[in-house]
N, C-alpha and C positions, 0 to 999 in steps of 0.2 A: 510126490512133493512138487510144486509148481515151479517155475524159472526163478518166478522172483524172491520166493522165500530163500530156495538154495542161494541165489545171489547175496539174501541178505543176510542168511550167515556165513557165507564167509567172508565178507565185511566184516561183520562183527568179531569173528576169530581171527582176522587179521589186526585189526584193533586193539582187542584184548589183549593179543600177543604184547603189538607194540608198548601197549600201558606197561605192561608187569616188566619189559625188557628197558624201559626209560619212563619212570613217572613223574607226571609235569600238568603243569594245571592245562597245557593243549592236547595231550592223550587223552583226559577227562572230559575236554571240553568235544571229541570228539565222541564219545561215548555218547554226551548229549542229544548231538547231528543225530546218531543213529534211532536213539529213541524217536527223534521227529519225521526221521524217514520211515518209522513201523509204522508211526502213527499216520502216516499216507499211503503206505503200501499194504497195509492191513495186516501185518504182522500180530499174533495176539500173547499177551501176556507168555500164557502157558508157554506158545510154542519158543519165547524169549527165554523164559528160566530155565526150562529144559537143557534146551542148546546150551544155554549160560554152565549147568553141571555136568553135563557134556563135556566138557570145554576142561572143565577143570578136573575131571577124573581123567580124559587124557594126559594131561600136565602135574598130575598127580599130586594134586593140590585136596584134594578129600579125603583127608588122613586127620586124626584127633590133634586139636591144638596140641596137647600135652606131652604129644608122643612125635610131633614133628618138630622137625631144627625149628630155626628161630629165623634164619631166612625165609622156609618154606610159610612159616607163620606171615609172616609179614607180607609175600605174593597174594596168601587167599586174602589179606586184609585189602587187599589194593585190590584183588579181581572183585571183593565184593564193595567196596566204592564203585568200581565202574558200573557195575549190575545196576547200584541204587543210582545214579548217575542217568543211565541208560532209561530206566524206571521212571524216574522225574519227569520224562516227557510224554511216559504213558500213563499219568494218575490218569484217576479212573475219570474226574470231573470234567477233562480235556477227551479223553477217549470218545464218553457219553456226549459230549459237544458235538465233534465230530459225526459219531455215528445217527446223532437225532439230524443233525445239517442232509447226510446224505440219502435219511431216509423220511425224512417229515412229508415230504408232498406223498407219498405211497402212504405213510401210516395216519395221515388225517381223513384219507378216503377210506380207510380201513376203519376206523377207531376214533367214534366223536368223543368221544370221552378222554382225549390226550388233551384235549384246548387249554390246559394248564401246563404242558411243555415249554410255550414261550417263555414262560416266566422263569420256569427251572434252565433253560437257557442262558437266559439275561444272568441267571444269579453264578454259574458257571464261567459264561465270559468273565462276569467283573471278582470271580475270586482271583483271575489271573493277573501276576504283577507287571508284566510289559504289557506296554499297547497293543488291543489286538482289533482287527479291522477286516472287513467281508468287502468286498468291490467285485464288481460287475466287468462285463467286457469290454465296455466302455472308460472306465475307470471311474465310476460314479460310483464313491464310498456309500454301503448302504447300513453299514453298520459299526460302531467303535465301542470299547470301552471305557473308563471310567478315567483308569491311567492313561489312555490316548490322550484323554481331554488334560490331563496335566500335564502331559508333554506338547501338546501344542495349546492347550486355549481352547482348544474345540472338542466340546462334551458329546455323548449321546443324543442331548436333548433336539443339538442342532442338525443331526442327521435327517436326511443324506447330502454330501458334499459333491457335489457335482463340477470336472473340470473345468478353470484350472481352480485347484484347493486356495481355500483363503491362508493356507501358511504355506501355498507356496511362496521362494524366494525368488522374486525375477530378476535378480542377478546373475542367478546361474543356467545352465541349462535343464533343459526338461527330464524328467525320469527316464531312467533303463526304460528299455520294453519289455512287459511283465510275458517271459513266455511261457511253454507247456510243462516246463521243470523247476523245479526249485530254483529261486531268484535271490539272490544278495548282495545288497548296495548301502553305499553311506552319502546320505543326502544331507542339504543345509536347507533348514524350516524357520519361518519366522515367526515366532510364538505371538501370542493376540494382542500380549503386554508390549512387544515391540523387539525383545530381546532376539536373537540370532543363536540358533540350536541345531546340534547336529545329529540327526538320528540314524540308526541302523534299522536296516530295514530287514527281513525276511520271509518271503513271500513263496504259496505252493500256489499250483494250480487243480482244480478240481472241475466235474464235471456234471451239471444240471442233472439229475435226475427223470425229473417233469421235461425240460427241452432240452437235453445233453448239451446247453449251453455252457464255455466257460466261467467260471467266479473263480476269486483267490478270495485266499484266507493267508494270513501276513501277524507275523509280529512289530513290533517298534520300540528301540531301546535309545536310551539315551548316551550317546557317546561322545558329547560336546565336550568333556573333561581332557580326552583322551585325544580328542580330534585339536582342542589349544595346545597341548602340550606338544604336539608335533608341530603345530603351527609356527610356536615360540622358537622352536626347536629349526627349526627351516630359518626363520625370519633371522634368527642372530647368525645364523649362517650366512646367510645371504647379507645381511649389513657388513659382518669380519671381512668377508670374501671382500666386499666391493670397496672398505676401505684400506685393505690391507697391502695395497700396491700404494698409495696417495704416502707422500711426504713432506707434503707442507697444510700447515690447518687450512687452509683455500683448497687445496685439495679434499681435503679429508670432509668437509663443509659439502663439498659440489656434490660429494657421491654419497655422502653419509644420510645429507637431508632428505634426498630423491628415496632413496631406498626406506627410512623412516617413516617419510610420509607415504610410502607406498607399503610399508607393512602393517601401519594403523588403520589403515583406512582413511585418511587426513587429507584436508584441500589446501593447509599452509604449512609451512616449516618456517620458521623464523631463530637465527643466532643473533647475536645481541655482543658482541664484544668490545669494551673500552680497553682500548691500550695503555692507557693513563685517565688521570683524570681531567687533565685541560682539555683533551680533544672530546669531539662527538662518536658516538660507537661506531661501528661497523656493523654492518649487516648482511646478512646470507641468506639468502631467500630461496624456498623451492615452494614454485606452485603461484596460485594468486593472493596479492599482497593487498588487495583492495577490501575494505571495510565494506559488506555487503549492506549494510546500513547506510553507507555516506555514498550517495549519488554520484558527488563531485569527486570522489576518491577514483570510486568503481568507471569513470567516465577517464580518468587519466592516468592509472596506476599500469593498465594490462594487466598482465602473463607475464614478470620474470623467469628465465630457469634458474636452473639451478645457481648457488651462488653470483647470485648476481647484485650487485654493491646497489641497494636504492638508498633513496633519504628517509630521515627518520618520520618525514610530514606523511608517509604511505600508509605507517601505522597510524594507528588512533591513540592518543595521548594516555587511554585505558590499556592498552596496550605497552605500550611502552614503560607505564608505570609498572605494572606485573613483572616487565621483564627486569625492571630495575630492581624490584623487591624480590624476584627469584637470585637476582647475584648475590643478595646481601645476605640469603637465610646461611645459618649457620653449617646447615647437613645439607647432603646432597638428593634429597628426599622428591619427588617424585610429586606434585598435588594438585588438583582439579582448576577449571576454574567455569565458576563461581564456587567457593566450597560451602559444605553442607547443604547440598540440594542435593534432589535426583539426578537431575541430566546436567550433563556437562558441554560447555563450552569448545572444552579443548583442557590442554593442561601445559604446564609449566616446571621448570626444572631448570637447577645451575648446573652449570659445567665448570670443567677447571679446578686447579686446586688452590686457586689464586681470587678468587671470588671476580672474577671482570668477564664472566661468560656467562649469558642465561639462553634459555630454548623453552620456544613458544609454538604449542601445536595446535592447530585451529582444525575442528570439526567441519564438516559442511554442513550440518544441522546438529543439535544437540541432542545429546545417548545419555543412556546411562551406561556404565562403566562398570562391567562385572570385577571380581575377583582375579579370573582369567584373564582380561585388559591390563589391570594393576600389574599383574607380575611379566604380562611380554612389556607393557610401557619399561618398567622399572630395567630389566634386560636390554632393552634395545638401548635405553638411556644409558644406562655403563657401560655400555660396550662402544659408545660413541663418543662417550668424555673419554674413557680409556683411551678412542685413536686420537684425539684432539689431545690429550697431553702427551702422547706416543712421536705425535708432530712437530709440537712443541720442544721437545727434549732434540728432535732429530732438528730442524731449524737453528738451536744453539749449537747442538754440535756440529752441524755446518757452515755457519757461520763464523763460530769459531775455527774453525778448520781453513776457510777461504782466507782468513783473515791473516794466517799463517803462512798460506800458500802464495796470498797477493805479496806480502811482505819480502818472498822470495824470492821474486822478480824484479825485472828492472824497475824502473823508474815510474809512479804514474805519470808525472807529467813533465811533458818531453818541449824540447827546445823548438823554437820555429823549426818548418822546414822539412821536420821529422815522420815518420808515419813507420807504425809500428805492428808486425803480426806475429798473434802466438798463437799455436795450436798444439794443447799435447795428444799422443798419440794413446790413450787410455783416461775416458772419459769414467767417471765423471769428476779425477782429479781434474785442475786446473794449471799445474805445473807437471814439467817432466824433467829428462837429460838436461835438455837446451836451455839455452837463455843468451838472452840480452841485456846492453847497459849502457845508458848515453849521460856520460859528469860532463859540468860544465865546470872549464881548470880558470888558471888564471890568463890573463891577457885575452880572454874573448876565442879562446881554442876549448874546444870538444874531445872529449875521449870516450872512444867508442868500442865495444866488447862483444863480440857473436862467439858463443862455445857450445859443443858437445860433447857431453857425457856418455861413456858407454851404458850399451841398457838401457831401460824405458821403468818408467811408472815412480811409484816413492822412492824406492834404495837410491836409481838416478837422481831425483828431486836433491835428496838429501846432501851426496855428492856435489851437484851444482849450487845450491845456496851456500857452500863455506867456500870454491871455488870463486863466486860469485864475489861473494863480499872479500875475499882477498888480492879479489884483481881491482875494485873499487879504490881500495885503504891506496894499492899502491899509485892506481892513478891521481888518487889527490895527494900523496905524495910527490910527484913531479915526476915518478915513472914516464920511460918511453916507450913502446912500442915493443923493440926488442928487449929491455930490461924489463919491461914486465914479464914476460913469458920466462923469460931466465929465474925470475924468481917465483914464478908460479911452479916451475918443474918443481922446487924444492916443496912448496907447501901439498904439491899430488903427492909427492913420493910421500907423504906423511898419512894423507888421507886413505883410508881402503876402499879401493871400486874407483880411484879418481887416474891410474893408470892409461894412457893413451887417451887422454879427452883431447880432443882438437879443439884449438881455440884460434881465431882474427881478431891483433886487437891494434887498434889506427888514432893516431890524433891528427885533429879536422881543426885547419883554423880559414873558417870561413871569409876573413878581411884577405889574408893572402893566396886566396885559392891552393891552399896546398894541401895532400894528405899523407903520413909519412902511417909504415904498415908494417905490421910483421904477422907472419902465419905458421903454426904449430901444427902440421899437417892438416890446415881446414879449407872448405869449399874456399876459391880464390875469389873475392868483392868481382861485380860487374860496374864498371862504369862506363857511360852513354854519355856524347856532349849531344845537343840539341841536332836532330836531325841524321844521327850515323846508327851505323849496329852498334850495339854495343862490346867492349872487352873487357877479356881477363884482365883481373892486376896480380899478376901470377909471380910478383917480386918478392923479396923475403922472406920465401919461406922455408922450411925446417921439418923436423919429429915432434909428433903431438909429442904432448908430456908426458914425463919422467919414464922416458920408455928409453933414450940414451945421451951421456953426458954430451952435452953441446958447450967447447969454452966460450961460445958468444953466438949467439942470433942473429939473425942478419936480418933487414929493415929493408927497406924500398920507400922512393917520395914518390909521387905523382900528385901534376898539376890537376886542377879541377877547373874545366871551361866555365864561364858564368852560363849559367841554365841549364849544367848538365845533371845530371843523375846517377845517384851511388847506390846501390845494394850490396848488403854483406848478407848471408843466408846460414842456415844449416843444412846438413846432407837430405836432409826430409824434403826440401823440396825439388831437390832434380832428381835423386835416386827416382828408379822406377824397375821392376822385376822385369827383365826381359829386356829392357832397353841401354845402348850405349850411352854414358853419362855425354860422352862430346856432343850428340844428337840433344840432349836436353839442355847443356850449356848455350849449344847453338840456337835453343829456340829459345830459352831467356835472351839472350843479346838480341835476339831480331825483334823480341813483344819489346825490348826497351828503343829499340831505331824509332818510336811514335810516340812516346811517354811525352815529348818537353811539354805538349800543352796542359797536360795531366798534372794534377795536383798530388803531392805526395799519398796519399791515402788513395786515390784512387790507379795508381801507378800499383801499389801493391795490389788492390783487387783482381787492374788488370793482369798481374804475374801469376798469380795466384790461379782466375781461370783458366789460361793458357798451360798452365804446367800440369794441373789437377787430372789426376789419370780416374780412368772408366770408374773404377771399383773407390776412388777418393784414396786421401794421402794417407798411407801407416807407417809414420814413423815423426817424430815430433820434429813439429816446425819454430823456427824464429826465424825473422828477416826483419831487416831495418832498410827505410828508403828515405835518403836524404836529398836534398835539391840544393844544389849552391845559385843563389842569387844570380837572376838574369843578367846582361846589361843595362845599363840607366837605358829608359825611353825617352827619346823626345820627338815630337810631332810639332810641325812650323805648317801654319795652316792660317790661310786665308781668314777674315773676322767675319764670316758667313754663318747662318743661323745653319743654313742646310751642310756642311760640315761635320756638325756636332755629333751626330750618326756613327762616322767613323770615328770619331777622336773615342768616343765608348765602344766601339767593339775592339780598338787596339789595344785598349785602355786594361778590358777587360780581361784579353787575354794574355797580358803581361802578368798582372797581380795572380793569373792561373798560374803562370811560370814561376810565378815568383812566391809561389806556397799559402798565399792568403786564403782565408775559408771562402767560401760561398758568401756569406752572411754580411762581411767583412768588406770583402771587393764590390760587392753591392753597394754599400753605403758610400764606399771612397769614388766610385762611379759617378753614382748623383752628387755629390758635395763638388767633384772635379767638370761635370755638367753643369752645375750651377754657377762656378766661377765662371768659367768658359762664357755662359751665356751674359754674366753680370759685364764682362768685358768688350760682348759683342754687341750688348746693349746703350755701356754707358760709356765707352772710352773713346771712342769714333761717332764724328757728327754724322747724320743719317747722307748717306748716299758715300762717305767719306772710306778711303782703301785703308786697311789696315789689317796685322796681322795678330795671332795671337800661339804662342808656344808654351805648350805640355809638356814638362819633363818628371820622369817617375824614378826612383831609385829606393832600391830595398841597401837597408845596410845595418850592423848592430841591431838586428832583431825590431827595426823599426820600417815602417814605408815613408817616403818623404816625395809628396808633389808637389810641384809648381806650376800656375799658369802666371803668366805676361805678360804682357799687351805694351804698348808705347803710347796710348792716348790717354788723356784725361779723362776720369770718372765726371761725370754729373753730380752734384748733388744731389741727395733724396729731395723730394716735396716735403711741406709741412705735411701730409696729409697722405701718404703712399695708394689707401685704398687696399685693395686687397694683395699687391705687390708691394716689394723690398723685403720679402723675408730671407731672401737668399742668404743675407750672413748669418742669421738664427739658425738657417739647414744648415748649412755649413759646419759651425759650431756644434749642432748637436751628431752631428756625422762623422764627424774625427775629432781624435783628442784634442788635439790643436791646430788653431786656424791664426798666420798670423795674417797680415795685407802690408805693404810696404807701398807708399805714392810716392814719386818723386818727379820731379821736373818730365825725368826722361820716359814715365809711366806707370803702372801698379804692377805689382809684385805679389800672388796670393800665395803662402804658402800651406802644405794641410799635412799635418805629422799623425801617424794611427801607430802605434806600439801592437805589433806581433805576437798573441797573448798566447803562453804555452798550450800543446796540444795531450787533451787528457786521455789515458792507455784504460780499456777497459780488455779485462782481462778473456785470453781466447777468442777475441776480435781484432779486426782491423783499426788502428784509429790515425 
C-alpha cells in the first residue's frame, strides 16, 4: 500500500469518526474535501468503500437495522451520508474528466479513433454545477464551463482569457498565487452586466503529461450572498461603534456620514435639517458637495469634511427638492433616485421622528442597486436615525439638566467691577460643593457670599443650592454679615450633608470704601491696595456651620483703598497635596502686589495660573475679584496737539483700573481724544498758550469725563468739508455727551453707564 493511500485513509477515518461523534453540515462538508482529494490523488472508488466498511465493522456499525438499538441505527445512517457525500465528488463523469485530461496526449497517439473524446469532455464539464476552469501556468484560462459564463458574463465561446481577466476588479488586489497544492480563496469579480460578485474559488494543481508542464483545474461558486451579509454585518458595526461615543447630533452627523459614505461606496452624504420652519436648514456634509454637472459649482464648492455647515446654493435646487420631499414622506422607507429605472443616482431617506431631517446619498456614477445594497442601505439608515434621535433625547436631557444646574449658581450677571470663576471638580457636572453670590441691597451696597460644602459632585450641588438661596432671602432681608451666618447655622442643622460647610459672607458698599465680614471657618478674603502684597482679612471669624452653638459671630470692617483688589475663594484654590497652605496664601498675595493695572477678569486668570498646580486643580473652585474704584484722574496739560499721546495712554490705563472692558475704554479713549483735540483746535488763536484738563471718575456704576479748556471755541463753517464730526463721534461714543461754554471757557462732559458683567458657567468672566 503506497504513502499516500495509507495517508488518505486515515484522513478519512479520522473524519468519519469526527462526523458520527458531532454531525454538522461542516463534518459533511468535509467528507466532500476528501472526495476531491481522491479525486487528485487517485484514490479509486473500490479502494474508498472498502475502507469505508472497514471502518464501520470496526465501530460495529454492520449489524441488521432491526436487531440494532436505535442510536446504533442512526450512526450507520450518518456514516452512510458521509460515504455518499465523499462519493459526490467522485461521480464517475468527474472521475472520467480527469482521467481522459491526464491521459489524452498518450491516448491520441495510441488511438485515432478516440477524436470523439473532446466532445464527451465538453458534455462532462458542462453537466457540472459550479464553475469549472483549466488555466495554464501563465494563468491564461484555457478552458470554462457553461456556469462560469453565468457567474461572470464570460462563456466558453470567448475562451481563452488571457491576463489580466476581463472580470477582473481593479479595485482590489491581484489573486493568491496558484501553487503546487490545493489553493482556496474568495475573490471579488465584475460580472460583464456591471454588477460586483464575489466568488469562491478552488483550485488543484496538476501535471502536463506531454511536457510535465503545470495546469490547474479550479472550481467557482458563487458566495456574494454570504460575502453581503458579513459586509452588512461589519458595516453597522463599524457606523454603532463610531457613533456611539458622539453626544450631540453635530457629532453624531461628523462620524455617522464619513462612515456611511464609506460603507456605500458614496462620494456625498448630505443631512438636511430645519429647526423650524422660519429659518434655512442646516446641513452636514461628508465628501464633495459640488454638482458634477455645474462647472460653477464644482469650481467653488471644494471638498467639505465632514459636517461641515455649507449653504444651500452648493446643492442644486433638484437636490434640495428631494431632500425636502424625503422629510415629508410619511414612513421612514429608504428609495432610489430617480425611481423606477435601472441605475441609480444615489438615494434618499428621512430621518428623525419629527419629520425636519432628510439624507441624501450621491453615487459617483450610477448602479444598479441589488437586493443586497437595499437591506445594508436600509440598516446603516436606522442605525443612524436611531444615534441622531439617541442625540437628540441626550441634548434635551442636557439641556435641561444645565439649565438646573446654571439656576443653582450665583448670579448670571454681575455688578461692575466684578469677575467671577467656577470650576467644579467632576466634570461633566457644572455645579459642585461651592458657590458664589453677589445681590445688590439697598443704598448702592453689595452682599457678597463664597461657601463650601462638604464633598464633591451632586449630593454637594444639592446641599449648596438651598444653602445658597437661604443666604440670598436673608441678604435681601437686611441681613448682616454676622447675622447671616447665625442664621444660616440653623437652616444647616436642618439640611443633611450641610454640617461644617464654611462659608465668607461681606457687604461692600463701594461709595464708602468700606467692607464689613464675617467667616464660618472659611479661606480668609485677600485684599491688595494698588502696588503692595497683598493681606489676610483674617477678622471675624468663627466654626463653619452648625457644628457648635455660637451666641453671636463676630464681624470685622476694613477699609477698601480706591483701586485696590478683593478676593474671596474657596479651599480649591490654595489647598495643594503636599504643600503648606501659608506658602500658597503667600503666593496669592505676592501674584495680587501687580494686579492694580489688570482688569477684574483678567486678575483672576492671573491667580488662577499662578496657583494651578502640575497635575491641575481637584477639588471645586469659586473666587470672586472685585476692584473698588480708582481715584478721580486728572491731567492739566499744555493745548498741544503732541500731548494727546499721553493724555490716552493715562487715560487708558485708568479705565483698566477702573474695571471698564476693552471695547468700552476704547471708545471713551477716542470720544476723550476727540474733545481734547476740538479744544486744541478751536479754543486758542493759533500761536496762542493755553491749557486744557482731563478729569475721569468712576462712581455708581457709571464713568464720568471731562475735558476743559478756558478759550473760546470757533464757530463751525457753513461748509466744514470733511471735518467737524467730532461731536457726532462723540455722541456716538458715550451715552452722554453734554458741552458747557461759558464766558470763562467750554466744558465737555462724556457719561458711559458700566453695563453688568455676564457669568458663563465653569469660566472665567
Amino acid at each position: 500500500m503506497s504513502a499516500v493511500l495509507a495517508a488518505f485513509r486515515e484522513a478519512y477515518a479520522n473524519a468519519l469518526r469526527l462526523h458520527l461523534d458531532s454531525r454538522n453540515q461542516n463534518t459533511l462538508a468535509e467528507g466532500y474535501e476528501l472526495g476531491r482529494r481522491a479525486l487528485v490523488e487517485g484514490v479509486s472508488i473500490l479502494d474508498l468503500t472498502e475502507h469505508h466498511f472497514r471502518l464501520l465493522d470496526e465501530l460495529g456499525l454492520l449489524v441488521s437495522p432491526t436487531a440494532s438499538a436505535p442510536g446504533t441505527a442512526a450512526r450507520a445512517r450518518a456514516a452512510l451520508e458521509f460515504l455518499l457525500q465523499t462519493l459526490a465528488a467522485l461521480d464517475v463523469a468527474t472521475r472520467g474528466f480527469l482521467d481522459s485530461t491526464r491521459s489524452y496526449e498518450l491516448q491520441r497517439l495510441r488511438a485515432e479513433d478516440l477524436a470523439g473524446r473532446d466532445a464527451f469532455r465538453t458534455a462532462l464539464v458542462e453537466s457540472l454545477q459550479d464553475g469549472f476552469f483549466v488555466a495554464n501556468a501563465d494563468g491564461t484560462i484555457t478552458e470554462v464551463n457553461s456556469a462560469f459564463g453565468a457567474l461572470t458574463g464570460y462563456g466558453p465561446e470567448a475562451a481563452p482569457f488571457r491576463p489580466p481577466h476581463p472580470w477582473t476588479d481593479e479595485s482590489e488586489a491581484a489573486y493568491p498565487a496558484l501553487g503546487a497544492e490545493t489553493t482556496r480563496f474568495v475573490m471579488p469579480a465584475r460580472h460583464r452586466d456591471g454588477r460586483r460578485v464575489w466568488l469562491a474559488v478552488s483550485t488543484s494543481s496538476l501535471r502536463s503529461p506531454e511536457d510535465d508542464e503545470h495546469i490547474f483545474v479550479g472550481t467557482v461558486r458563487d458566495v456574494t450572498a454570504e460575502h453581503d451579509a458579513r459586509a452588512r454585518d461589519h458595516a453597522v458595526s463599524r457606523l454603532t461603534t463610531a457613533v456611539g461615543a458622539a453626544t450631540t447630533v453635530a457629532e453624531v452627523l461628523e462620524v455617522g456620514l464619513e462612515e456611511l459614505r464609506r460603507a456605500i461606496g458614496a462620494e456625498t452624504a448630505v443631512v438636511s435639517v430645519r429647526p423650524n420652519s422660519q429659518t434655512a436648514p442646516q446641513l452636514y456634509v461628508s465628501g464633495p458637495v459640488a454638482d458634477p454637472g455645474n462647472d460653477a459649482a464644482a469650481a467653488t464648492s471644494g471638498a467639505p469634511g465632514p459636517n461641515t455647515a455649507v449653504s444651500r446654493r452648493v446643492i442644486d435646487a433638484r437636490a434640495r427638492a428631494l431632500l425636502d420631499q424625503a422629510r415629508m414622506r410619511p414612513d421612514r422607507a429608504v428609495f432610489p433616485i430617480p425611481e423606477g429605472v435601472a441605475s441609480s443616482e444615489g438615494i434618499v431617506a428621512r430621518l428623525g421622528e419629527t419629520g425636519d431631517a432628510a439624507l441624501w446619498v450621491r453615487f459617483a456614477a450610477p448602479r444598479a442597486i441589488s437586493p443586497g445594497d437595499w437591506s445594508l442601505f436600509s440598516l446603516l439608515v436606522g442605525h443612524l436615525n436611531l444615534a441622531v434621535q439617541r442625540a437628540r433625547n441626550f441634548d434635551q436631557a442636557r439641556s435641561t439638566s444645565l439649565t438646573l444646574q446654571r439656576a443653582m449658581l450665583g448670579p448670571i450677571e454681575l455688578p461692575p467691577g466684578f469677575a467671577v470663576h467656577y470650576e467644579p471638580a467632576l466634570p461633566p457636572l457644572e455645579i459642585g460643593g461651592d458657590w458664589y453670590d453677589v445681590v445688590k441691597l439697598r443704598n448702592g451696597t453689595l452682599g457678597i457670599v463664597v461657601g463650601d460644602c462638604v464633598g464633591r459632585g451632586l449630593s454637594a450641588a444639592v446641599v449648596m443650592g438651598q444653602l445658597r438661596t437661604a443666604a440670598q432671602a436673608l441678604l435681601l432681608r437686611g441681613a448682616g454679615p454676622a447675622q447671616l451666618l447665625s442664621e444660616l447655622d440653623a437652616v444647616a442643622a436642618r439640611i443633611p450633608g450641610a454640617m461644617c460647610t464654611t462659608v465668607c459672607a461681606a457687604i461692600l458698599d463701594p461709595m464708602r470704601g468700606l467692607i464689613r465680614y464675617s467667616s464660618a471657618g472659611h479661606m480668609p478674603p485677600v485684599l491688595a491696595d494698588p502696588g503692595r502684597t497683598g493681606r489676610l482679612l483674617e477678622g471675624g471669624r468663627a466654626v463653619p456651620l452648625a457644628t457648635f452653638d455660637t451666641p453671636q459671630r463676630p464681624e470685622a470692617t476694613t477699609a477698601l483703598t480706591p483701586g485696590s483688589t478683593l478676593v474671596l475663594f474657596t479651599d480649591g484654590l490654595v489647598e495643594q497635596r503636599g504643600v503648606d497652605i501659608d506658602i500658597r496664601f503667600e503666593e496669592l498675595a505676592d501674584e495680587l502686589s501687580g494686579v492694580a493695572p489688570l482688569r477684574p477678569r483678567e486678575v483672576a486668570d492671573a491667580v488662577l495660573d499662578r496657583l494651578r498646580p502640575d497635575i491641575g486643580y481637584d477639588d471645586d473652585i469659586a473666587m470672586v475679584v472685585y476692584r473698588q474704584p480708582p481715584r478721580p484722574l486728572r491731567l492739566d496739560i499744555p493745548a498741544e496737539a503732541g500731548r494727546l499721546t499721553g493724555v490716552r495712554r493715562a487715560l487708558t490705563a485708568w479705565l483698566s483700573s477702573a474695571a471698564v472692558g476693552q471695547e468700552q475704554a476704547a471708545d471713551l479713549v477716542s470720544a476723550t481724544n476727540e474733545a481734547c483735540t476740538n479744544s486744541i483746535e478751536h479754543a486758542y488763536a493759533t500761536g496762542a498758550a493755553g491749557r486744557v484738563v482731563v478729569t475721569a471718575e468712576c462712581a455708581r456704576g457709571a464713568v464720568h469725563i471731562a475735558v476743559t479748556d478756558t478759550g473760546a471755541w470757533r464757530p463751525l463753517p457753513e461748509d466744514p468739508g470733511t471735518r467737524g464730526r467730532g461731536l457726532a463721534m462723540m455722541r456716538a461714543l458715550a451715552d452722554e455727551v453734554d458741552i458747557d461754554r461759558t464766558a470763562a471757557g467750554t466744558r465737555v462732559e462724556l457719561l458711559a453707564a458700566l453695563p453688568s458683567v455676564t457669568f458663563s458657567a465653569a469660566s472665567t468672566v
